[in-house]
MDAnalysis code that builds the backbone (N, CA, C; Angstrom):
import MDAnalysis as mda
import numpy as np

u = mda.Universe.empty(237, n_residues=79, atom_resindex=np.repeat(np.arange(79), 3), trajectory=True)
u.add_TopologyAttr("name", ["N", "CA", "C"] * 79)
u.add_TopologyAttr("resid", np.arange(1, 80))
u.add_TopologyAttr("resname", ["UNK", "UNK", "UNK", "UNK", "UNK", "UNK", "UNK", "UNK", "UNK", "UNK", "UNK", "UNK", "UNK", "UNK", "UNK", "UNK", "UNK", "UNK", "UNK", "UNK", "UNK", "UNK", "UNK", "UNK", "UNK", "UNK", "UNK", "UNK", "UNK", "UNK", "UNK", "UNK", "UNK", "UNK", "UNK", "UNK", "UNK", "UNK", "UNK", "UNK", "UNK", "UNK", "UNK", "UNK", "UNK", "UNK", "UNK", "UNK", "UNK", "UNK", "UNK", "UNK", "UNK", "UNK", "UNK", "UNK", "UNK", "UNK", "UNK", "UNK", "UNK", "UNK", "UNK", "UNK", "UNK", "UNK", "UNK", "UNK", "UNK", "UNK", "UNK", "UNK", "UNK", "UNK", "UNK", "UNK", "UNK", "UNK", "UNK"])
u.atoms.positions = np.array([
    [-11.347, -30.399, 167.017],
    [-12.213, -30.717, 168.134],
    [-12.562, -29.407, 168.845],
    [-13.775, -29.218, 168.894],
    [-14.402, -28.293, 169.726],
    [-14.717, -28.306, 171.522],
    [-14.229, -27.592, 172.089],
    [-15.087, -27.324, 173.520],
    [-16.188, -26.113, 173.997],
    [-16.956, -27.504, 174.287],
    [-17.901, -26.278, 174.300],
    [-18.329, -26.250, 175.720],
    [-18.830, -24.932, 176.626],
    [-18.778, -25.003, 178.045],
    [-20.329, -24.326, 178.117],
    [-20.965, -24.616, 178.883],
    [-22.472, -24.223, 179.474],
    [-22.296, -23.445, 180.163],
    [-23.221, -22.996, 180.532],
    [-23.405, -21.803, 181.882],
    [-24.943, -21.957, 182.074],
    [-25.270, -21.689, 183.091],
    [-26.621, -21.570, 184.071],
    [-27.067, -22.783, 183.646],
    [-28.540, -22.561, 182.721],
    [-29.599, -23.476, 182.577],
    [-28.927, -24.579, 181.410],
    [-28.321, -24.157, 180.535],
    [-27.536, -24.464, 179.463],
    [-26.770, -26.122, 180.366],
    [-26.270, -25.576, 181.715],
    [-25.157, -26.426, 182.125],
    [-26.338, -27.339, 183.123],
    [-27.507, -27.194, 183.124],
    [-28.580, -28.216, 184.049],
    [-29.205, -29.037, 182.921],
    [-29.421, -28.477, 181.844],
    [-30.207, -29.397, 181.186],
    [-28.895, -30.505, 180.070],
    [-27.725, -29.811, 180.089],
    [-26.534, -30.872, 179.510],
    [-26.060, -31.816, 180.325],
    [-26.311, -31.278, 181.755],
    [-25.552, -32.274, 182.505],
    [-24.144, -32.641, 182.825],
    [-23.733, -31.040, 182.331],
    [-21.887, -31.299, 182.638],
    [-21.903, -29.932, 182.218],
    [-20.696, -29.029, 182.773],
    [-20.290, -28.054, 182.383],
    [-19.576, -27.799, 181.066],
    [-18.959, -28.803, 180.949],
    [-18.167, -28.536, 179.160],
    [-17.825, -30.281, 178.835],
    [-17.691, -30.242, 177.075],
    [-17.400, -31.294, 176.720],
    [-16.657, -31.249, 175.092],
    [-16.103, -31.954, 174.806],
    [-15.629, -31.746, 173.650],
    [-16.789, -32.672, 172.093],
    [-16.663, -31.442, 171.056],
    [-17.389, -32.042, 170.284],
    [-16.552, -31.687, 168.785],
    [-17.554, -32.278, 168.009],
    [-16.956, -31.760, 165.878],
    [-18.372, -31.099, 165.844],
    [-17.573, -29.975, 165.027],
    [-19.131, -29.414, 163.796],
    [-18.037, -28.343, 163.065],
    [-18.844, -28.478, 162.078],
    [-18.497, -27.249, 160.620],
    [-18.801, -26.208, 161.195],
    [-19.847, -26.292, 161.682],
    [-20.746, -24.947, 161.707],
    [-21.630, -24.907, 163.115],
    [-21.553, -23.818, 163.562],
    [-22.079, -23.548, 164.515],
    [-24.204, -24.370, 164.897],
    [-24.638, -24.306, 164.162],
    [-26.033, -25.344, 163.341],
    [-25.578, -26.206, 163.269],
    [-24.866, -26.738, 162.916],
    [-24.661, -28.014, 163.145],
    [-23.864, -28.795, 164.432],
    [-23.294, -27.678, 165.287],
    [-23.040, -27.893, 166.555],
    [-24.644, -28.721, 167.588],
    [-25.360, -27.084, 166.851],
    [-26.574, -27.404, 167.843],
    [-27.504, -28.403, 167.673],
    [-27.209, -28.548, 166.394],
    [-28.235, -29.806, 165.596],
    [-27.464, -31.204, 167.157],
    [-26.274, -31.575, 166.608],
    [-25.664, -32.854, 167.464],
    [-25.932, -32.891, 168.339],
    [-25.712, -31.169, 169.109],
    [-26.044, -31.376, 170.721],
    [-27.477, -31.510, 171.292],
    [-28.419, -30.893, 170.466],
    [-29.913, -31.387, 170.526],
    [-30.089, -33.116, 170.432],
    [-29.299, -33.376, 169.718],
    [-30.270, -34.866, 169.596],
    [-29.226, -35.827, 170.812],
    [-28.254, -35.663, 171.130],
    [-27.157, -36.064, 172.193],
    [-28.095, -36.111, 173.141],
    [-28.676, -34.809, 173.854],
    [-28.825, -34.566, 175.038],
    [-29.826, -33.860, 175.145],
    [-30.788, -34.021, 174.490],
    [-32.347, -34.207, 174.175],
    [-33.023, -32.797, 173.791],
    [-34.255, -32.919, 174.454],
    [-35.174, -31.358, 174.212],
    [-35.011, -30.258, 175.114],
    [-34.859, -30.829, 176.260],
    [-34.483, -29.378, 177.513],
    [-33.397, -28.908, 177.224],
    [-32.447, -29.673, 176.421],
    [-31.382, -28.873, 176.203],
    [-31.447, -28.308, 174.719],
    [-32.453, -29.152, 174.101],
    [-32.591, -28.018, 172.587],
    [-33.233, -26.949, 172.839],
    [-34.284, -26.797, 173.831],
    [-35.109, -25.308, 173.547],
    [-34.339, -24.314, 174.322],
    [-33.279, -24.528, 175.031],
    [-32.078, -23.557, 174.996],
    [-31.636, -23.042, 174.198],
    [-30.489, -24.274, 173.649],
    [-29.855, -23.894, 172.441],
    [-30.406, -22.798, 171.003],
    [-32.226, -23.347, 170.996],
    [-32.990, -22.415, 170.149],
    [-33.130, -20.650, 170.287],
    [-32.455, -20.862, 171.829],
    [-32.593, -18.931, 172.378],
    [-31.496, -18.585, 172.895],
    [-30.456, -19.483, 173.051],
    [-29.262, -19.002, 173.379],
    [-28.323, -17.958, 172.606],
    [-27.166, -17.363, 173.537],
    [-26.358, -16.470, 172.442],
    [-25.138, -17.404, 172.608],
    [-24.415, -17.043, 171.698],
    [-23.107, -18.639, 171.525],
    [-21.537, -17.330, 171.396],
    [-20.812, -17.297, 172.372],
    [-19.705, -16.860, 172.050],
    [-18.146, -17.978, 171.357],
    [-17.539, -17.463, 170.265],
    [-16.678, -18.390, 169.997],
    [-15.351, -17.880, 169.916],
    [-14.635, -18.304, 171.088],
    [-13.275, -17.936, 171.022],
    [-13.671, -16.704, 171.971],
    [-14.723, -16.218, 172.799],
    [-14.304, -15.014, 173.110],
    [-15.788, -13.959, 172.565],
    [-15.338, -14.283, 170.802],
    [-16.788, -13.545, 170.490],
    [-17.923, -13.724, 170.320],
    [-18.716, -12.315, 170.431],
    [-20.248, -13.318, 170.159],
    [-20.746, -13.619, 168.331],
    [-20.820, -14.511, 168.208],
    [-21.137, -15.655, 167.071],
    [-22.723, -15.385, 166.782],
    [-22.951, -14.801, 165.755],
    [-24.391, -15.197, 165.167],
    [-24.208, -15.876, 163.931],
    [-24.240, -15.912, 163.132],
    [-23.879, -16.924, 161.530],
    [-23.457, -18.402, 162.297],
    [-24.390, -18.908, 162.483],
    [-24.793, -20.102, 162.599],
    [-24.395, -20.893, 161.005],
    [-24.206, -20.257, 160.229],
    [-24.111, -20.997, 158.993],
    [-22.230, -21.122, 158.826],
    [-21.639, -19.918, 159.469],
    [-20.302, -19.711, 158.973],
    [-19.243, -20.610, 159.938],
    [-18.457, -20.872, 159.100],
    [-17.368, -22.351, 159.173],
    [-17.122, -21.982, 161.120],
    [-16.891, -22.793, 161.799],
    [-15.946, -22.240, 163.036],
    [-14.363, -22.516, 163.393],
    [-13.640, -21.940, 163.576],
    [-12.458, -22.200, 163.597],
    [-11.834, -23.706, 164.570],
    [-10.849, -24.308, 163.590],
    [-10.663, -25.363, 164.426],
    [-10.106, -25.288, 165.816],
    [-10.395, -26.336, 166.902],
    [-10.021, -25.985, 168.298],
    [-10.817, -24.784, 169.129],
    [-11.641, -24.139, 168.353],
    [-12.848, -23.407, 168.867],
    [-13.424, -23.282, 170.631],
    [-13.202, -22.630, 171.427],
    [-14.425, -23.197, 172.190],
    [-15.525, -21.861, 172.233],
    [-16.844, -23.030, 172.445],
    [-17.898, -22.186, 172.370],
    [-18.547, -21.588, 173.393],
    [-19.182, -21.053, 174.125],
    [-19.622, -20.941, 174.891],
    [-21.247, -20.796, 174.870],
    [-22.363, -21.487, 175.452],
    [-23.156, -21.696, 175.181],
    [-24.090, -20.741, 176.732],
    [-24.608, -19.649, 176.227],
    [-24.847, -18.528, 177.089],
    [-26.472, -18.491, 176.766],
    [-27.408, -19.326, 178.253],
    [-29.012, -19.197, 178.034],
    [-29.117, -17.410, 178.407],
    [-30.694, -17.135, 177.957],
    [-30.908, -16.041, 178.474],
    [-31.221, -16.197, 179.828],
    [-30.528, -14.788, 180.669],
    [-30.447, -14.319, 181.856],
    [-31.283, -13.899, 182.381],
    [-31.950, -13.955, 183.357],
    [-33.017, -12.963, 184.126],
    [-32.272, -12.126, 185.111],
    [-32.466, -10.951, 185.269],
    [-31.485, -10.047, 186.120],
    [-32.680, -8.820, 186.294],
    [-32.131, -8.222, 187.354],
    [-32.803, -7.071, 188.277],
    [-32.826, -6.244, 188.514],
])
């Protein structure tokens, strides 16, 4: 079982700060959580950066470790 926790826009358009989920794979995290909790929260997920365990995660294809949590990080605007 995975936890996965939002931040900023990530955590307005999910509607909760963290929740527990399953996936193989990071794509297939986002696949579930897109259709769960609709389109405002998929065209995030489509530009987000995803840390797991800590690191930052690109291979969306590669296995994720069990008990995982993810962190689901929209892009930032800063000054």
């Amino acid at each position: 079982m995975l936890t996965v926790r939002y931040f900023a826009a990530a955590r307005a358009a999910a509607g909760t700060t963290e929740e527990k989920a399953q996936a193989q794979t990071l794509h297939a995290l986002v696949t579930d959580l897109s259709a769960q909790h609709g389109e405002g929260l998929a065209r995030i997920l489509g530009v987000a950066s995803f840390l797991v365990d800590g690191l930052a995660w690109r291979d969306r294809h590669a296995p994720l470790p069990d008990s995982a949590t993810v962190d689901v990080l929209p892009p930032f605007a800063g000054g």
